[in-house]
N, C-alpha and C positions, 0 to 999 in steps of 0.2 A: 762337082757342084754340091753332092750331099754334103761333105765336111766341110763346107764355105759356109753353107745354109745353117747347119749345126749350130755354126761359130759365133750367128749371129744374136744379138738381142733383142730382143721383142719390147717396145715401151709397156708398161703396164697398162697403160692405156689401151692402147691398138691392141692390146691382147684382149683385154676386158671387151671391146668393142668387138674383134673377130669370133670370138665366141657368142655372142650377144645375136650377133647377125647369120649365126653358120657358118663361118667361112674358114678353113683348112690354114692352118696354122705354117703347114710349109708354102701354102700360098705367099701369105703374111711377110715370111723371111725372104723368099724370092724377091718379092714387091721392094722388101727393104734392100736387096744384096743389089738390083737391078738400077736403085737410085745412088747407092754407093759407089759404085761403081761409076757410073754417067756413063757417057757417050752416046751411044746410039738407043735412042728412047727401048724400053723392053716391051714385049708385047704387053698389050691388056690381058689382066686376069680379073676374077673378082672381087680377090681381094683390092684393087683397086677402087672400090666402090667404100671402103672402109668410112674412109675419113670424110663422107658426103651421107652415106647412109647412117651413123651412128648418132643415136638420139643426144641433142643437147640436153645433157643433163642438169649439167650446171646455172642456165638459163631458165629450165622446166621445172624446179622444185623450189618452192617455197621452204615451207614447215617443215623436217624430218621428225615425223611421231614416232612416238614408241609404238607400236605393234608388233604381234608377234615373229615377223620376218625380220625385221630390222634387230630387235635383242639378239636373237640365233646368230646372224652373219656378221656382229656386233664382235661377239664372243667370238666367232675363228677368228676374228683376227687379233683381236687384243688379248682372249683368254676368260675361261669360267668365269663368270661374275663382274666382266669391267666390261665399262665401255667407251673404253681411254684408254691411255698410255699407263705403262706402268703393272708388271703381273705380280705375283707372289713375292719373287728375290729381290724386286727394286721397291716397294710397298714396307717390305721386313728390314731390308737395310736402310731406308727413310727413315722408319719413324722408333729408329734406335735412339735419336734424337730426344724421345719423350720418356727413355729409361721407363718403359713398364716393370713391372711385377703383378703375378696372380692374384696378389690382397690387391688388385685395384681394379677400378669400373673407368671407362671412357666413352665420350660422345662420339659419336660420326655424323658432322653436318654433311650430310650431301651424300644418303649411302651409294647412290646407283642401287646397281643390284646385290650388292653387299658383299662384295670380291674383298675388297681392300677390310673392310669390316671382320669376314672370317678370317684372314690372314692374324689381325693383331687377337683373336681369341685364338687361334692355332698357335701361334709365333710365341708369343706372351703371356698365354693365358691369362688374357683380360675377361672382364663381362664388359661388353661392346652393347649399348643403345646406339643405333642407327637411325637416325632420321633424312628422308626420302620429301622432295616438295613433287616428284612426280609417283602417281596414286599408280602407275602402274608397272613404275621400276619398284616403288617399294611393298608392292603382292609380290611380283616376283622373286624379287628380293627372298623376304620372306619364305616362301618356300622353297626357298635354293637350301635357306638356311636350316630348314628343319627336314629337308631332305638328307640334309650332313651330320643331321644329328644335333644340328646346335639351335635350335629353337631357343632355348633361353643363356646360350652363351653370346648368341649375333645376335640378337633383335634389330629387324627394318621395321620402320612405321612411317605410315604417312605425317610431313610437316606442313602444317598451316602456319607461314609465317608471320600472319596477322595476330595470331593467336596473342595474347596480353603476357601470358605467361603459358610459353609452347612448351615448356620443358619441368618435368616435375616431382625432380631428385636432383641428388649434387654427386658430382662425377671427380676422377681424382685426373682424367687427362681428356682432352679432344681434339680430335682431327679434322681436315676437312681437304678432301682434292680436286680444286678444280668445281667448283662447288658456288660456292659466294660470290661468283658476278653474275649468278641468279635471280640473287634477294634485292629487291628492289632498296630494299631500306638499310644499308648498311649497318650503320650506325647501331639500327633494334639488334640484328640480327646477333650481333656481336656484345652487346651490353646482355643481351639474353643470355648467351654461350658464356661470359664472364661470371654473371650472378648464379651459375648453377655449378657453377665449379668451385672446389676446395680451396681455400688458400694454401698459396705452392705449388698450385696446378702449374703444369705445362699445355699450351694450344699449337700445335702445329699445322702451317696452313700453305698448302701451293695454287695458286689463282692465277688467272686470265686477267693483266690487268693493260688499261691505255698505255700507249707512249707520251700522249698528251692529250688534254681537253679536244684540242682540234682532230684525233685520229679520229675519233667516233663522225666525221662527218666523210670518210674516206670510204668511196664505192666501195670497194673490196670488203671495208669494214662494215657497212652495211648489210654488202651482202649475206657474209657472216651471219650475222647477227639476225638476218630472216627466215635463213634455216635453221637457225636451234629450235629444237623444240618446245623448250619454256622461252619464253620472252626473256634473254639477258642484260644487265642492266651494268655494264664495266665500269669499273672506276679506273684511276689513274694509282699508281703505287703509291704516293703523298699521301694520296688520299684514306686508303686503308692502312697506313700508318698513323695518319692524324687519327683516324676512326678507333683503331686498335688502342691507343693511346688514351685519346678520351674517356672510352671504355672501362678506363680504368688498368691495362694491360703493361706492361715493361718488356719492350723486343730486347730480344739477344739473339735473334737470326732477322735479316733485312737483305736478301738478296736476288737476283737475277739470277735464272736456272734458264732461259728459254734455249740455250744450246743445248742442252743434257734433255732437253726434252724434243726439240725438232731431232735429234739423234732417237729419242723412244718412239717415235713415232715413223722415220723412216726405217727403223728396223723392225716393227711389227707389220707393217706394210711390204717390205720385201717376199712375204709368204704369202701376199694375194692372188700371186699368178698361179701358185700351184691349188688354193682355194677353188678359183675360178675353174681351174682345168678339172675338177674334180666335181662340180655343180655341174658343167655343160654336159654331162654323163647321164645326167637326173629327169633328162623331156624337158615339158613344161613346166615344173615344180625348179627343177634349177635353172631354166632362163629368169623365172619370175625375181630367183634370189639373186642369180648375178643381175638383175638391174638395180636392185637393192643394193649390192655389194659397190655398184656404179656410182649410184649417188651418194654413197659414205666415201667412198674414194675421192671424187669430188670435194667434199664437203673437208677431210682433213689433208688434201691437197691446198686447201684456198686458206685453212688453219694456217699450214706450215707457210703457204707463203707471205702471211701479213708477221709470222714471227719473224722469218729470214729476211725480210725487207723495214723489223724494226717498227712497223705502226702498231703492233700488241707486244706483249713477253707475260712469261710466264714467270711468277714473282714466289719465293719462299721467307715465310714468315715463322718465324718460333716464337712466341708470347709465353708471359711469364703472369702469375697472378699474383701478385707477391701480399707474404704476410702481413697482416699489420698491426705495427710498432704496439707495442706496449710501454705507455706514458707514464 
């Protein structure tokens, strides 16, 4: 029975929830070997109480704020500085695409906490301005960076994207991940990011964007859309190309990544159970984080499945500023 038990798999779920609730992990595998199996019903144990006792989380959480539990359990799973997909080596080999070099300065719309940001001042040695629309990713931010040493090679700052002009130097490239179906106003937000850049600039850009007008009326998509924490505003891929365009911009990258990314994302997630095993050690202090760990599991569960079912994708844009002509 032990090496049967062993051999078994635990959903990540049901693990997140038996730790959640106490309950002995070889319970857990029995529970499952005993339904595997069939035939003759297995006794009760407690861990049969799992899937009755375990808080809907999915159903109970609106808003996921930034606070301080949520950044921490953010990072085990995605890594220092992010709070998404994508760590160092997929960040570095991305945005080879924008050909840096040290003589140059670049924007970051949308630092987070400035993971992706120190990477292109470490990678490339750029000077990286990060701009942040949440005031408490971009303190933290911040001091992650000047903890590194790089206070003025990463700069995070708070964005006010109402601001008339949020931005106030001219940059030779800019990034942004996942970032811009924040900004309510597209259109600004990207005429802003145009007019502060160089001509010749490059802008590289991966987004959350609709499948259609009509997805945005899609429960799921909804629901989405109630748990982020800034109020999200997606457009449709048309559409931030028509925007991009207008802007004044020349694409030379237009594509669809949402597989390379439900693949980033199921593979940062495969290390939650041993996360989890490692909080339930902690008392009170790690039940508190695996529920928190609960509702982000949740939360980029419901992600991956409106990608894999095609109502969202994740879109990659490479923008061009291009020179102009002399008459």
């Amino acid at each position: 029975m032990a090496k049967e038990t062993k051999d078994i798999k635990v959903p990540l779920k049901m693990r997140l929830s038996a730790w959640w609730n106490g309950y002995d992990l070889d319970d857990v595998k029995e529970l499952l070997l005993a339904r595997q199996n069939g035939g003759v019903e297995a006794e009760k144990t407690s861990a049969d109480k799992i899937e009755i006792d375990t808080p809907n989380v999915e159903d109970s959480i609106s808003a996921l704020k930034w606070d301080e539990l949520r950044m921490k359990m953010s990072q085990l799973i995605w890594g220092d500085g992010y709070c998404g997909p994508g760590g160092k080596e997929h960040i570095a080999r991305m945005c080879k695409l924008l050909t840096m070099n040290s003589e140059m300065s670049a924007i970051v719309v949308g630092a987070g906490l400035g993971g992706p940001a120190r990477v292109l001042a470490e990678e490339f040695g750029v000077w990286i301005t990060g701009y942040e629309l949440s005031e408490t990713l971009a303190e933290r931010g911040m001091k992650m960076s000047t903890d590194m040493g790089l206070a003025s090679k990463a700069i995070i700052s708070h964005l006010d994207p109402e601001k008339a002009e949020p931005f106030d130097r001219r940059f030779d490239r800019a990034f942004s991940k996942e970032a811009l179906y924040n900004f309510p106003d597209k259109p600004k937000i990207l005429k802003d990011t145009f007019d502060t850049l160089k001509e010749g600039a490059l802008f590289l850009i991966t987004d959350y964007t609709l499948a259609n007008v009509s997805a945005i009326e899609n429960p799921d998509v909804q629901k989405w859309l109630s748990q982020e924490a800034i109020r999200p505003f997606p457009v449709t891929a048309d559409y931030m190309q028509n925007s991009l365009e207008e802007a004044g911009f020349v694409l030379r990258v237009n594509e669809d990544i949402s597989k390379e990314y439900i693949d980033l994302i199921e593979g940062s997630w495969s290390k939650a159970a041993t996360v989890a095993e490692h909080l339930a050690t902690k008392g009170d202090e790690g039940v508190a984080a695996i529920k928190i760990l609960m509702e982000e599991a949740e939360h980029w569960a419901l992600r991956a499945k409106l990608l894999k079912e095609g109502h969202i994708h994740v879109w990659r844009f490479l923008a061009n500023k291009p020179a102009e002509q002399i008459r």
